[in-house]
N, C-alpha and C positions, 0 to 999 in steps of 0.2 A: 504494500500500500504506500501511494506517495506522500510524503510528510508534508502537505499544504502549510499548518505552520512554519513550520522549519523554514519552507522555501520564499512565503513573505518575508521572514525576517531576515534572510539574505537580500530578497530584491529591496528592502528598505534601506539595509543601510547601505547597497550598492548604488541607490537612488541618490542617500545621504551625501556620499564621497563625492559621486558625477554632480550634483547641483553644489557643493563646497567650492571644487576646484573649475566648475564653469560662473560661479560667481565674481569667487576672487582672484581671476582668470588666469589662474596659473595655466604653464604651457607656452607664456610668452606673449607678447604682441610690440609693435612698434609704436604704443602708446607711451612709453615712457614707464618709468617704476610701475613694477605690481606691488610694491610696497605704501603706495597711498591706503593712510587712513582710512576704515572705513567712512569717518563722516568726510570724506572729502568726495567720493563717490556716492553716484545717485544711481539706482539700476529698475529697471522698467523691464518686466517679462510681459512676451507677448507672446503668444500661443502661436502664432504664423510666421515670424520671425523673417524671415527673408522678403524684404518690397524693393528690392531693386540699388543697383548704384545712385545715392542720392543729392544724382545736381540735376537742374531743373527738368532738363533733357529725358534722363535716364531714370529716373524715378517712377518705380509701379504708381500706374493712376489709379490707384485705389487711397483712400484716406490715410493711414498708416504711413504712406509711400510718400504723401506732404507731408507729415510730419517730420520724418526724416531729413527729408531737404530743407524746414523751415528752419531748422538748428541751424541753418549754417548761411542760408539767404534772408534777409531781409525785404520786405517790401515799401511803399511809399507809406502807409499807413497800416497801422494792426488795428488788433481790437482785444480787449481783455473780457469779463464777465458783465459788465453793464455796457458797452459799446467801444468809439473806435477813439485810439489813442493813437499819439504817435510813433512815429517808426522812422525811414530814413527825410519823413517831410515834417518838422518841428509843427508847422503849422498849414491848416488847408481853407481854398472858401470857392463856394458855386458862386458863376459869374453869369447869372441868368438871362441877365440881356443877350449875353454873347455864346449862352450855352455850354461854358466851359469851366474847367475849373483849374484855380490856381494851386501849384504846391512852392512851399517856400521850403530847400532843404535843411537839415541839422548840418552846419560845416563842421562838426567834430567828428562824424561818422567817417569811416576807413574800413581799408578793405582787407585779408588778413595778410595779405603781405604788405602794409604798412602804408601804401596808395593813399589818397582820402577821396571818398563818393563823390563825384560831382555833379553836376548838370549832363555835364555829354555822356555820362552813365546811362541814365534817364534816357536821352534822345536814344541814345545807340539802343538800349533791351526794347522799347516800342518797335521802332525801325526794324530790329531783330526779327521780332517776333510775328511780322508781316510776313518774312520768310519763310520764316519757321516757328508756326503758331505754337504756344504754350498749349499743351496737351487741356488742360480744363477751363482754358476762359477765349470768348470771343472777344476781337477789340474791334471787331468790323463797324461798330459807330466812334471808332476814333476816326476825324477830320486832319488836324492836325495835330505834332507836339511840336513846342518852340519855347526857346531860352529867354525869357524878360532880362533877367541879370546873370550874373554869375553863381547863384543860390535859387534862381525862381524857376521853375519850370510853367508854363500853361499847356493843359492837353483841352483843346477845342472839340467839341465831339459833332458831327454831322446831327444827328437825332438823339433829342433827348432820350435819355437812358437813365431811368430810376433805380438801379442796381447797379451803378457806376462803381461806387466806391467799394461796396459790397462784393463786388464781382472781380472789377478789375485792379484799381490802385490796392485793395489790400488783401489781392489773390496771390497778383504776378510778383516773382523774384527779380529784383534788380541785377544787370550782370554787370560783369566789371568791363567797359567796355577794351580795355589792354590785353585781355586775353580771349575775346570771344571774339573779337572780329574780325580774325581771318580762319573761322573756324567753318567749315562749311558743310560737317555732317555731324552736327549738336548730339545728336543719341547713340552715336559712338566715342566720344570727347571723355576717355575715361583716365586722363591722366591726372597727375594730382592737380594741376594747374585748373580744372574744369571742377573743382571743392575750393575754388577761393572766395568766398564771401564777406560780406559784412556783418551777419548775424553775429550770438554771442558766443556759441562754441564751431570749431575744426573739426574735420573728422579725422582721424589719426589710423584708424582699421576697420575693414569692411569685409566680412568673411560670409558668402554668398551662403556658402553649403551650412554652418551652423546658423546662419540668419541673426547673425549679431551686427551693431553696431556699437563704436566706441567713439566717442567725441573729450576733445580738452574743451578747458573754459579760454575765451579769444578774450588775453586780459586787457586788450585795446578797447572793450566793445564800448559804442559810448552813451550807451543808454546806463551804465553803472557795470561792475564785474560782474560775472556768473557765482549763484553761491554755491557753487560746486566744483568741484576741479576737474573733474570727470562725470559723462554722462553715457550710461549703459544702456543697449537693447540688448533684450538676452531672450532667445527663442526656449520657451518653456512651459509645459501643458499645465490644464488646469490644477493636476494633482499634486505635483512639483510645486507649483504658485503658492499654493495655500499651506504647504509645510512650510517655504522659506520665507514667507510671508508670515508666520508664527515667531519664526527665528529669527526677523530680522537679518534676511538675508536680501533678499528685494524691498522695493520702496512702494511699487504699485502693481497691481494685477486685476486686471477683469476676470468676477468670482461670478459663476453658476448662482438666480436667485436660494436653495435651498445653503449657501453658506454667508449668505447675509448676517444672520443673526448670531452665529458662531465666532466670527470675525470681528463681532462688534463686541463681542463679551469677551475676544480676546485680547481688544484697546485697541483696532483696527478705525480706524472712519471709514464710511460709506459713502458713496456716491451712488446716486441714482441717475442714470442720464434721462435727459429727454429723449421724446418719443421719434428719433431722429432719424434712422434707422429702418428697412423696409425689404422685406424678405416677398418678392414676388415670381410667378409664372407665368415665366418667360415665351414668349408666342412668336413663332417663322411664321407672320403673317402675310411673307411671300409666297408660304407653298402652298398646295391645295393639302386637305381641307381648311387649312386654317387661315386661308384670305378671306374665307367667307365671314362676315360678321355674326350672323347669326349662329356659327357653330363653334365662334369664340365666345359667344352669348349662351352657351350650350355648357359649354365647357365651367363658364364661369356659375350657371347654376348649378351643377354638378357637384362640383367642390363645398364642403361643412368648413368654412372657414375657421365658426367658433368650436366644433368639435375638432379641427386640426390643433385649435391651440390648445386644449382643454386635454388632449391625449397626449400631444406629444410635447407642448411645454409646461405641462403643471399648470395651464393658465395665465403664463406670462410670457401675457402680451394684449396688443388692442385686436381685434379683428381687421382686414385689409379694408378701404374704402378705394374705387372703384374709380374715382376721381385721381387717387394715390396719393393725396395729403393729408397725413394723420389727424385722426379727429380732437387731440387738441391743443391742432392748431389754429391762431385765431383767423388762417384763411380757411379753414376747413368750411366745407360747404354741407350739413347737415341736412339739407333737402333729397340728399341722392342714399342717407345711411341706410334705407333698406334694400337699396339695387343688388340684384343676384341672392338675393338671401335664399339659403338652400332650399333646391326646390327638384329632384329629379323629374318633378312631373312636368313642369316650364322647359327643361332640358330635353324629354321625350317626346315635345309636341317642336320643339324647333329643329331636331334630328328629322323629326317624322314629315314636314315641312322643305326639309331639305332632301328627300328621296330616300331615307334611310327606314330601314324595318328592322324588326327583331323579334325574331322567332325561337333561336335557342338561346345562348348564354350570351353573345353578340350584337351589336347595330352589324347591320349588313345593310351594301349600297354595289349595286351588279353581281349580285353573289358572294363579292370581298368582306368579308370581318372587318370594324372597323378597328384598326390597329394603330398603336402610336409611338414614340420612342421617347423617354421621359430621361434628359439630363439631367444630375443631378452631383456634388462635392461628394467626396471620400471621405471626405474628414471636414466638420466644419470649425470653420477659422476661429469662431467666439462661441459663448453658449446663446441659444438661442437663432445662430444662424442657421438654414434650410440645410439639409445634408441628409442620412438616411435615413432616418425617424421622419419624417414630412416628407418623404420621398414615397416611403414603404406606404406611409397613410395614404400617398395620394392615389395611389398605384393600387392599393383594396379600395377606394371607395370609388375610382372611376370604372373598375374589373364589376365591381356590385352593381353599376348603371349598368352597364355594356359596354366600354370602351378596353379592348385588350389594350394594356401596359409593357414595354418594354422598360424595367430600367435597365440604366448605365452609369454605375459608379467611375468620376475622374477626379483626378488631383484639380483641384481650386484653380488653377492658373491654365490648365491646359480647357478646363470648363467656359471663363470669361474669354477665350481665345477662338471657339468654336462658337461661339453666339456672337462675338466681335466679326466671323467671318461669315455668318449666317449661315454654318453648317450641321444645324439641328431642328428639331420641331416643338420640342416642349424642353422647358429647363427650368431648374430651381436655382434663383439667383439674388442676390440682396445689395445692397449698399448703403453709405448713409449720404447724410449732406442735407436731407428733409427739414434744418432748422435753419438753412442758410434762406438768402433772399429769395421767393415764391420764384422766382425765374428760371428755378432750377426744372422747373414743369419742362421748360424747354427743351434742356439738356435729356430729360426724362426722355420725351417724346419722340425730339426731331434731329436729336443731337445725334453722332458718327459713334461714340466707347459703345463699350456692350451695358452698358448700365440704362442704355436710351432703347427705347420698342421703336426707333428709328422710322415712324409711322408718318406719314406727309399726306395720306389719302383725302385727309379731311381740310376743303379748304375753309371753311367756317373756323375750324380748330387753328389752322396756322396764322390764321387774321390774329382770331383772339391773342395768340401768341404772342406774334410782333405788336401787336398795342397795347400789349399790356407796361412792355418798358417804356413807351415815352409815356405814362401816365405819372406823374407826381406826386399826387395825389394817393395816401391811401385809402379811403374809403372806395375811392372811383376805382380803385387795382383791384379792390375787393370783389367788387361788383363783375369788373372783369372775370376774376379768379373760379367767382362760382361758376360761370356761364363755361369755361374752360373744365372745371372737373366734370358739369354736364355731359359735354360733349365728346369726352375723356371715356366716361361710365359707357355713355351709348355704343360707341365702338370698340370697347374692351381688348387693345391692343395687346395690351400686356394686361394682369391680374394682381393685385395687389392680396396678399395671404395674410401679411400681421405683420406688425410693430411690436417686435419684443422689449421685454422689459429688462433692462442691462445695469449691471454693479459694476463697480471699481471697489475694490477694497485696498487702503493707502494708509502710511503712516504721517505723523504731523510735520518729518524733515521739510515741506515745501507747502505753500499753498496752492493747493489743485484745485480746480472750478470749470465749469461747463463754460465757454466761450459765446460770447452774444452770438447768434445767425452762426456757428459754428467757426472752425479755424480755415484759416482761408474762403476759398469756396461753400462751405459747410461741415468739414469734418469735426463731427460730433464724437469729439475725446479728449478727456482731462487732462492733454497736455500740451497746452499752452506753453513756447517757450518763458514767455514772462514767468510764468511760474520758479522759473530756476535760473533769475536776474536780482539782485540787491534793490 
């Protein structure tokens, strides 16, 4: 008989030693002493650990993936927990007659090899990035950029753009313009020279295959020093997290909700995030059957939303809205919250509507079974994100209507890569960004990443779109916003599943906090670099 005890208490303290000497990184790196203090070191486990080389270029477009590169770039303005502060523009102001807006720079800001920010910094990353668009922000209502002084920039924008700031001045990374300008293929730029920034810390080591990151503090920064001398990503699952998280071996971890309460009685803080976050099913509304709207309307009845989340996460979470902006948010549109509420009988008469019968355990349509192939992660990134549990559910409860299920278990990156190429039919995919400016609808919709149902059919929909940014006003966005998740519901490009309910468990070394409209674009994660700034 196999000694199960026994054999835990080998993999425990086997676990013990691997999280010891991957914290306090023995083995070496070119970061300098592995003799720093622990309080001199800050370290952040992340369950997915690898997002890419992080300079603007080369950094995974996923949320995590800015974060990485925010350490090290700074933009024209940030924003902390109540809205937007400065960054490398001391002071900013809309110039509404003329549509544009003034930034006046910090002259103390520099760059880490010693340079100082200027103006033709500014001119040059705009200019750049006409070439070579920044992977998550459009600047296409930039008119023009032009220097007032030696310290002022004005960026004129063609159409007003109410997400301006939101979007762009304190999305995009400012680049140095001495090393990026005669660079001519940005997303291959991996030399140390393409990690010189003006943020507050350097990257010093980047190790792909353990998904670590390691950063100094850049003690030039001039917004104050960093209070840390070093700053960790350390790739490390949930169950690892919450022992070194006991031990005061990590500083921060997103915990599964059933260790909330645990973590809190162990002197832990809690964070709850907003509802920012959005696990949906994903629709090739290029191929047949699922151009048809009606059998994406099908589909969408079919599906027990609240019984998805109620089995497979304990209940946390909201249910999806159909619109895809969480209900509470204050654009959420409340008029559409009972659209597709499970209904396999609404699902059988639009099947049936569309030629389809069903005789034995199947829809059939020419004699074919109706058959599908259901993408879905291996392994998911956070708790709470889509993966085999909402996978397995969807796959019994569409096989119970009539629809045969294939699934198809894939590694997370090779999954956003095959729905970025549109070579799938259904997928379970999620992202965040839902607390950035409502504009992100856009990107949702009509936007190019796989995060977008890349959907253009509806020209009512694209109007609504495009006029929602030159509106100023928010009540009148508002009003816009509903009429857009309307229209959104009606043609069910993509399906919205649930807005999970998401922890950080952290100790009191730094002030963590949810970021106004999230960090950069939207990314909804407690790690603000201001957080780890004097």
């Amino acid at each position: 008989m196999v000694n199960m005890t026994g054999n835990k208490q080998i993999l425990t303290t086997l676990l013990a030693v691997f999280l010891t000497l991957l914290v306090l990184g023995c083995g070496g790196s070119p970061a300098g002493p592995d003799s720093l203090a622990q309080d001199q070191v800050y370290t952040i486990a992340d369950a997915t650990g690898d997002y890419g080389f992080p300079s603007p270029f080369a950094h995974y477009s996923r949320g995590p993936g800015y974060i990485r590169m925010s350490m090290i770039f700074d933009t024209l303005l940030w924003k902390d927990a109540d809205g937007y502060v400065p960054a490398l523009a001391a002071k900013w102001e809309y110039l509404a007659n003329e549509n544009a807006y003034l930034f006046q720079l910090n002259n103390t800001a520099t760059w880490h090899d010693g340079k100082q920010v200027t103006v033709a910094d500014v001119l040059f990353t705009f200019d750049y990035l006409k070439k070579f668009p920044y992977q998550t922000t459009d600047i296409s209502m930039i008119n023009t950029v032009e220097a007032i002084d030696s310290s002022t920039v004005k960026i004129i924008l063609s159409r007003p753009h109410a997400p301006f700031l939101d979007q762009v001045a304190g999305t995009i990374p400012i680049l140095p313009k001495h090393i990026w300008q005669n660079i001519t293929d940005p997303a291959q730029f991996r030399q140390p020279e393409a990690l010189i920034g003006s943020g507050p810390f350097k990257l010093v080591d980047y190790n792909k295959e353990q998904g670590s990151y390691l950063y100094e503090a850049y003690e030039g920064y001039y917004q104050g020093n960093p209070k840390f001398k070093q700053l960790k990503f350390i790739k490390m699952n949930v169950e690892m997290s919450t022992a070194a998280l006991k031990q005061h071996q990590i500083d921060i971890a997103q915990i599964p909700p059933e260790l909330v309460k645990p973590l809190e009685q162990a002197g832990l803080k809690i964070l709850t995030m907003p509802h920012d976050w959005i696990a949906k099913l994903v629709i090739n509304h290029q191929k047949e059957p699922f151009n048809s709207t009606e059998f994406r309307q099908a589909l969408a009845y079919a599906i027990d939303r609240k019984a998805l989340i109620d089995t497979t996460l304990r209940g946390q979470a909201l249910p999806g809205n159909p619109g895809l902006i969480p209900p509470d948010s204050q654009w959420y549109n409340p008029a559409i919250a009972a659209a597709y509420r499970y209904s396999p009988d609404n699902a059988a008469k639009l099947l049936t509507q569309l030629g389809y019968s069903k005789t034995g355990s199947y829809w059939e349509q020419n004699g074919q079974p109706l058959e599908v192939e259901l993408l879905i992660s291996a392994s998911a990134a956070s708790p709470g994100s889509p993966g085999e549990r909402q996978g397995e559910f969807i796959k019994t409860q569409l096989e119970q209507f009539g629809i045969k299920v294939n699934l198809k278990a894939l590694e997370g990156k090779t999954l956003d890569s095959l729905i970025n190429e549109g070579k799938f039919e259904l997928a379970l995919n999620g992202h965040g960004g839902l607390g950035a400016d409502p504009d992100y609808l856009t990107n949702m919709i009509t936007g190019k990443s796989f995060n977008s149902a890349r959907y253009h059919k509806n020209d009512t929909l694209n109007t609504l779109l495009a006029r929602q940014t030159t509106l100023m006003d928010t009540s009148a966005r508002k009003q816009i916003f509903a009429e857009i998740q309307t229209a959104l519901a009606a043609d069910v490009p993509a399906l919205a599943l649930y807005y999970p309910n998401w922890y950080y468990a952290y100790n009191n070394r730094a002030n963590l906090y949810f970021t106004m409209q999230g960090i950069g674009s939207g990314v909804p994660i407690p790690l603000n670099k201001m957080s780890f700034v004097k």
